[in-house]
N, C-alpha and C positions, 0 to 999 in steps of 0.2 A: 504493500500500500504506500501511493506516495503523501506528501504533507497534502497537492490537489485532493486528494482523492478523499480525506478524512476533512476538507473544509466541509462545515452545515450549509447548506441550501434549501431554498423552498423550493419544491418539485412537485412531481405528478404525487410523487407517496405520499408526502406530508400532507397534499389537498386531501387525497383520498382516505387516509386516516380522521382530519379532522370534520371532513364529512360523514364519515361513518359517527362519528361520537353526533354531528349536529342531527344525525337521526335517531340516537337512543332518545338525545336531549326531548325531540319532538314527541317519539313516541312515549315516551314518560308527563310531556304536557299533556297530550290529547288523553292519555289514558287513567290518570290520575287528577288533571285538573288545577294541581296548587289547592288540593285538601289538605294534604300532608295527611289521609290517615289512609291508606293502600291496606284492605282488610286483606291478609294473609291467609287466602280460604287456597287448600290443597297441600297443604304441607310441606315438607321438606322439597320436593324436587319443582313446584310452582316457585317455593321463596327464592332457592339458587337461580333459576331460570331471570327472575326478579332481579336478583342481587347483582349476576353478571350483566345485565341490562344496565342499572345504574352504574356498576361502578364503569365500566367501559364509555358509559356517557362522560364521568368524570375526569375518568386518567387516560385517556388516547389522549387529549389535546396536550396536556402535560408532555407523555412518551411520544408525540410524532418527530420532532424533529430529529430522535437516536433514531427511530423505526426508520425513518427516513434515510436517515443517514448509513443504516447499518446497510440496504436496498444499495447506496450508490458505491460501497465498497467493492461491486462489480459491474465489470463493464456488461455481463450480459445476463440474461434471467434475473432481472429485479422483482419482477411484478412477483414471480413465487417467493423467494423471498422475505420481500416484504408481508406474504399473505401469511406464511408459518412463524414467523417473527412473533406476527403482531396475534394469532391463535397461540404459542406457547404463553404469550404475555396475559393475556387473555382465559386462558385455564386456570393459572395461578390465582386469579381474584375470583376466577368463579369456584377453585377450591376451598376459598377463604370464606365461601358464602355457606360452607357446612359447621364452623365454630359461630359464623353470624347469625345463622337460623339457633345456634342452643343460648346465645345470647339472648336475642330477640326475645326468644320465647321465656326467660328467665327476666326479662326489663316485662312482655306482659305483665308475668306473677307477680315482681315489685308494682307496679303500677296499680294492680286492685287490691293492695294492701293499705295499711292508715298513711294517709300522706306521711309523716315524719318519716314511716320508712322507705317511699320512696325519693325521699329528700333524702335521707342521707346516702341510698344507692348512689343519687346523682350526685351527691356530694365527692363520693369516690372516684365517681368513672373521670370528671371532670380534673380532679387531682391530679389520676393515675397517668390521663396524656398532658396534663401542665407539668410535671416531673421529667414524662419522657421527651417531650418536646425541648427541654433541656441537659440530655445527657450528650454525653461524648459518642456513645453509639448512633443516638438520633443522625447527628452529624458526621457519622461516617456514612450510614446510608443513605441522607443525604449529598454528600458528597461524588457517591457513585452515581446515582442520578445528575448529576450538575457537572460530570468530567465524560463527555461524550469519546472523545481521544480516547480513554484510559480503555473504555468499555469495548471498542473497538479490537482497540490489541489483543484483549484479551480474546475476544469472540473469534480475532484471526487462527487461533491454536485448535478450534475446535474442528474437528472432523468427522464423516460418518453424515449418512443423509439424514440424521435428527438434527442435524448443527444449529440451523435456524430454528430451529423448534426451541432448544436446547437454549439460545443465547434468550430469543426472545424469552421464556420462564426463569433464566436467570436476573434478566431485567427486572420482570417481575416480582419476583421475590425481593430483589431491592427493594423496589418500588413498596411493594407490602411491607417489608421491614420500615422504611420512611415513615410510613404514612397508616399503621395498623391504630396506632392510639388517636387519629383524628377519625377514623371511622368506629371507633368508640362512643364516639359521643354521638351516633345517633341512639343508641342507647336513651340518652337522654332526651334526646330532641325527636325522636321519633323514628322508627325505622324506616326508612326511603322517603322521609320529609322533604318533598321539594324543596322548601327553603333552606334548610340545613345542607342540602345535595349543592345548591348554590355555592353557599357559603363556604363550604369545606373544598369546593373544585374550585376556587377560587385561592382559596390559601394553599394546596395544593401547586396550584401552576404558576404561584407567585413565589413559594419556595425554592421551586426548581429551574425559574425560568429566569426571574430578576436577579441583578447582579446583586441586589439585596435580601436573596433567597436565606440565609441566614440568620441576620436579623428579622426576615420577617416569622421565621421559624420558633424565635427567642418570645416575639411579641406576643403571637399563639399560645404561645405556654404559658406567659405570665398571663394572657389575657384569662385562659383556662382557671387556672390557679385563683384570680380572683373571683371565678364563678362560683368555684367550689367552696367559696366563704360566704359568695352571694346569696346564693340558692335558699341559704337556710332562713333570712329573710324575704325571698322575692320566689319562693316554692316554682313560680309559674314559668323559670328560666328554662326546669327541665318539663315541659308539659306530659311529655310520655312516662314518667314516675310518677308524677304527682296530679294527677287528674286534670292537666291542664287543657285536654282533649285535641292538643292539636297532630298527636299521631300515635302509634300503636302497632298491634300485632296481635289477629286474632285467629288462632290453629284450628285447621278443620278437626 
């Protein structure tokens, strides 16, 4: 690979990535509305189906420019590629959505309990990513998100027709390492809450994309941190603990 070949550009992938994500974005409006309460009828394989819907609405615009970039590391056959790339990347969050459905369904059970105890659930989930949002790990898988070059090289050593597959889920799991304690907090806020899906794909692609990805990472956490002192006055921060009806999760 030469230094040409690993500059980022905007190409055919990166559009096609981030139009893929601007159609989960649509089908999540049309289908859900901006109720923020998405009732969880079907269980287990409806909710994943669910979960990988959102998060790929989320995290493609984030990962296109690597996906993108990993696609022009060859001069020929990009398009597959990029298609197994961004499928391994891909798996991995919809993996993530089998710990999210035993969550989910444990923030229900907090939630038809007496409010103080789902105040203090919220109390913790809130903490738990204000703590992580400030650790030296946070920031190293941040870091592998935010060093395109690095991820590259690495991905060059890989061999075997799973490669792409293989780099893309390693991405991935970055990516999830980053960013597992900010999809925590829909815990709190609601599971698949439009607004909350906003807001966290928003700090998301501002941690990984600004060159003030760090600091804003730092701000996240404190901001966290003071929820979770918040909450016990202002109960209605986490509305899916504390009956504040604005999301949920109900099992067939």
């Amino acid at each position: 690979m030469t230094r040409t070949t690993l500059i980022v550009r905007r190409g055919a992938g990166c559009t096609w990535l981030v139009l893929l994500a601007a159609a989960a974005w649509t089908w999540w409006v049309l289908r859900w509305g901006g109720t923020g309460n998405p009732a969880m009828v079907g269980g287990l394989l409806a909710f994943v189906g669910m979960w990988t819907v959102m998060t790929a609405a989320m995290m493609l615009p984030a990962t296109a420019p690597i996906a993108s970039l990993y696609a022009r590391t060859a001069a020929v056959h990009r398009a597959p590629r990029m298609i197994a790339f961004t499928a391994g990347y891909v798996l991995v969050w919809a993996a993530a959505g089998l710990p999210a459905y035993a969550l989910a369904a444990g923030a229900a059970q907090a939630g038809t309990a007496r409010t103080a105890t789902g105040t203090a659930v919220a109390a913790a989930v809130f903490a738990v990513n204000g703590v992580y949002q400030l650790t030296p790990l946070k920031d190293r898988c941040l870091a592998k998100c935010r060093s395109p070059i690095g991820l590259m090289l690495r991905y060059a050593s890989y061999r075997g027709a799973s490669r792409h597959l293989r780099a893309g889920a390693h991405h991935g799991a970055s990516c999830l390492g980053c960013c597992w304690s900010l999809m925590l907090l829909f815990a709190a806020f609601g599971v698949m809450n439009l607004w909350a899906m906003v807001g966290l794909a928003a700090a998301v692609t501002a941690e990984k994309r600004l060159p003030e990805g760090y600091l804003v990472a730092r701000v996240v956490g404190i901001t966290s941190l003071g929820l979770a002192v918040a909450v016990f006055w202002v109960p209605a921060l986490a509305p899916n603990l504390t009956h504040g009806g604005m999301g949920g999760m109900r099992t067939a």
